[in-house]
TIGUMAR-267545 format. One record per residue (C-alpha): chain; x, y, z; residue number from 1; residue in one letter. Coordinates in nm, 2 decimals, always signed. Layout:
// residues N
<r A <X Y Z> NUM a>,
...
This chain:
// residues 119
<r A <+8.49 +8.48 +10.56> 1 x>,
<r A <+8.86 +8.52 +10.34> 2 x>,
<r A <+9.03 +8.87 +10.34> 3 x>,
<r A <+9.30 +9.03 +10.20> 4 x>,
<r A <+9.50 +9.22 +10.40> 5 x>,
<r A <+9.77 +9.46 +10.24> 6 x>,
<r A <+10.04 +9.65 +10.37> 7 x>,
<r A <+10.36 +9.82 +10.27> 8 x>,
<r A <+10.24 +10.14 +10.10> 9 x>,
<r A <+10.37 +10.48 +10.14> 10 x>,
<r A <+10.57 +10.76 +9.98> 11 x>,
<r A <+10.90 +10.72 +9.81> 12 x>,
<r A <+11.14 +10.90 +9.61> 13 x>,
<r A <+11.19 +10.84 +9.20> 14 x>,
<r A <+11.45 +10.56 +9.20> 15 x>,
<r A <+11.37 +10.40 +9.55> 16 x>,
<r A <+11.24 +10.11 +9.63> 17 x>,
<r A <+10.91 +9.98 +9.85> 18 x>,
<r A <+10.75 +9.66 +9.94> 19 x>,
<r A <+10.41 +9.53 +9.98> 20 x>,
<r A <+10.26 +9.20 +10.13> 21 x>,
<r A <+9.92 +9.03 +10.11> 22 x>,
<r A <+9.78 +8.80 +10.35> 23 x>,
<r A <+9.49 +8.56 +10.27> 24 x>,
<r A <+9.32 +8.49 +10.63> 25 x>,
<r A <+8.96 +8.27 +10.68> 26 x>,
<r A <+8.86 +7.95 +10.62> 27 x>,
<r A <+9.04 +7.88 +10.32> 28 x>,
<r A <+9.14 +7.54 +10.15> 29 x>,
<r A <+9.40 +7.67 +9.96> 30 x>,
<r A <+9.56 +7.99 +9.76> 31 x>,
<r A <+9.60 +7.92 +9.39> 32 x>,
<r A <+9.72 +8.24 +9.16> 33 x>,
<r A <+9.76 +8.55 +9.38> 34 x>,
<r A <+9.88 +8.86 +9.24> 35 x>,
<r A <+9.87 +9.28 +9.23> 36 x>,
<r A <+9.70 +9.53 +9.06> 37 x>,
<r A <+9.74 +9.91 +9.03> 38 x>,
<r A <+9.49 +10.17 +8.97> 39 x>,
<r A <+9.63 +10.54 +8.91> 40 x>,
<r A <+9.35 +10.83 +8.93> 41 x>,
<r A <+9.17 +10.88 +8.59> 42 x>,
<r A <+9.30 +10.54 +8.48> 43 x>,
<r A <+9.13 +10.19 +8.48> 44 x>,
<r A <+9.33 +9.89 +8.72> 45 x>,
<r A <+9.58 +9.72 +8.55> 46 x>,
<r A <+9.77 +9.37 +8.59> 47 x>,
<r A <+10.11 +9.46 +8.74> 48 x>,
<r A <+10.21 +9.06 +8.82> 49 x>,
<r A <+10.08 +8.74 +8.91> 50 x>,
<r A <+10.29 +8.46 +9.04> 51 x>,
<r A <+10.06 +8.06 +9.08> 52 x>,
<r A <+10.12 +7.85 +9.33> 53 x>,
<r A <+10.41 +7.68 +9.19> 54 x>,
<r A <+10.57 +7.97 +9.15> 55 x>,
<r A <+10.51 +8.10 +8.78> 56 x>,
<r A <+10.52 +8.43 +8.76> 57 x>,
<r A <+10.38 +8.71 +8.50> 58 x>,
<r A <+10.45 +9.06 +8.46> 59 x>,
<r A <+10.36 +9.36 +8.32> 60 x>,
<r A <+10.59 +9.52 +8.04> 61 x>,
<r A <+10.59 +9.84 +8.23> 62 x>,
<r A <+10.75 +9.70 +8.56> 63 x>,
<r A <+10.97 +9.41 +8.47> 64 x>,
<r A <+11.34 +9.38 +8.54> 65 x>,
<r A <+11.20 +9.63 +8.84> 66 x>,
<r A <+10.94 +9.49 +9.01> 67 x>,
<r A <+10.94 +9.11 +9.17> 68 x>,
<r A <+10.63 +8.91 +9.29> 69 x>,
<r A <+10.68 +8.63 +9.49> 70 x>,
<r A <+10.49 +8.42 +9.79> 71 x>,
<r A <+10.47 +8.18 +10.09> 72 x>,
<r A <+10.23 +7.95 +10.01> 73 x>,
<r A <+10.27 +7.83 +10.42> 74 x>,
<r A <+10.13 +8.17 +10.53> 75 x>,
<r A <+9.90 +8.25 +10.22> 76 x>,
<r A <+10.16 +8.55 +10.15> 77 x>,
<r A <+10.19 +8.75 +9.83> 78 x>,
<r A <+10.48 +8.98 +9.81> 79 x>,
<r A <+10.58 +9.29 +9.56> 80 x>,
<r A <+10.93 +9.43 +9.58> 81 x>,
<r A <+10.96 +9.74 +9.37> 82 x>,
<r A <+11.27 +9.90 +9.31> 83 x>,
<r A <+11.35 +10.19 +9.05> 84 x>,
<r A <+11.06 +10.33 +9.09> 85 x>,
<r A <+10.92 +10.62 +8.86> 86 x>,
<r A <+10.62 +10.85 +8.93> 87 x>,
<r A <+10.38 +10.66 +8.68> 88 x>,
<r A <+10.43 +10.36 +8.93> 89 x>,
<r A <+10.20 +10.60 +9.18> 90 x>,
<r A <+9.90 +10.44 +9.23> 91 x>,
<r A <+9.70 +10.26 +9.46> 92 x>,
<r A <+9.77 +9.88 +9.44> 93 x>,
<r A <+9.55 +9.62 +9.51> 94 x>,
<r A <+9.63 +9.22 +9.58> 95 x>,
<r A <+9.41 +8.98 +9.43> 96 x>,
<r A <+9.39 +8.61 +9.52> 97 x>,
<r A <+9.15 +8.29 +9.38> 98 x>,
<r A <+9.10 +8.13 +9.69> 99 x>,
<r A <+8.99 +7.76 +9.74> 100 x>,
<r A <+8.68 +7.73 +9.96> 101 x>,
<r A <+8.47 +7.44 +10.06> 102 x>,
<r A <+8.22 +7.51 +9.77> 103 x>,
<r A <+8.44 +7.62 +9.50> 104 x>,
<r A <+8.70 +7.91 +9.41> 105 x>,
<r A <+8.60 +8.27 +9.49> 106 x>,
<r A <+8.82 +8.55 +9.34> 107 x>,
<r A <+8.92 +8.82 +9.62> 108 x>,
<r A <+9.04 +9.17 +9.60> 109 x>,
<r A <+9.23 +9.35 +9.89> 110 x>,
<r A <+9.14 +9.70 +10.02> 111 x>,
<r A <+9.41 +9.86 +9.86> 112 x>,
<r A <+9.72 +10.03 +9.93> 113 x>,
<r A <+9.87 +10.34 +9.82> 114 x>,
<r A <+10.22 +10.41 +9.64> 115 x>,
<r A <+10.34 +10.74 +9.61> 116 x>,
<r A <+10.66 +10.81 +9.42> 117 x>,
<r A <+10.76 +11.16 +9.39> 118 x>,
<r A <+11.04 +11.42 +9.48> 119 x>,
């Protein structure tokens, strides 16, 4: 059994920063592209960045030069540092991972966690 594990949410102010990690726990093989997604109420989840396991990274329009997504592929660790943050960052944001089993790769979502930015 793989999970996700996410932590790192809470409430900030407009121009603070937050981090959030993901760890990839089970019987896995290995960890290829892991990444983070946001879903804000009323609207459908969106890519926020994706990094592969060499380290190429993608991001959304909206979040770079503010936002950084890196990992340790050692202990099957996705991070996101934000910094400037605005309200329409608020959302709850969810790491996803393509795990390597035994019988193939299996795409995994986290539970979610929250960001908050407001005044």
């Amino acid at each position: 059994q793989v999970q996700l594990v996410e932590s790192g949410g809470g409430l900030v102010q407009p121009g603070g920063s937050l981090s959030l990690s993901c760890a990839a726990s089970g019987r896995i093989f290995s960890v290829n592209a892991m990444g983070w997604y946001r879903q804000a109420p009323g609207k459908q989840r969106e890519l926020v960045a994706t990094i592969t396991s060499g380290g190429s990274t993608n991001y959304a329009d909206s979040v770079k030069g503010r936002f950084t997504v890196s990992r340790d592929n050692a202990k099957n660790t996705v991070y996101l540092q934000m910094s400037s943050l605005k309200p329409e960052d608020t959302a709850v944001y969810y790491c996803n991972a393509d795990v390597g089993l035994r019988l193939g790769v299996i795409n995994y979502w986290g539970q979610g966690t929250q960001v908050t930015v407001s005044s």
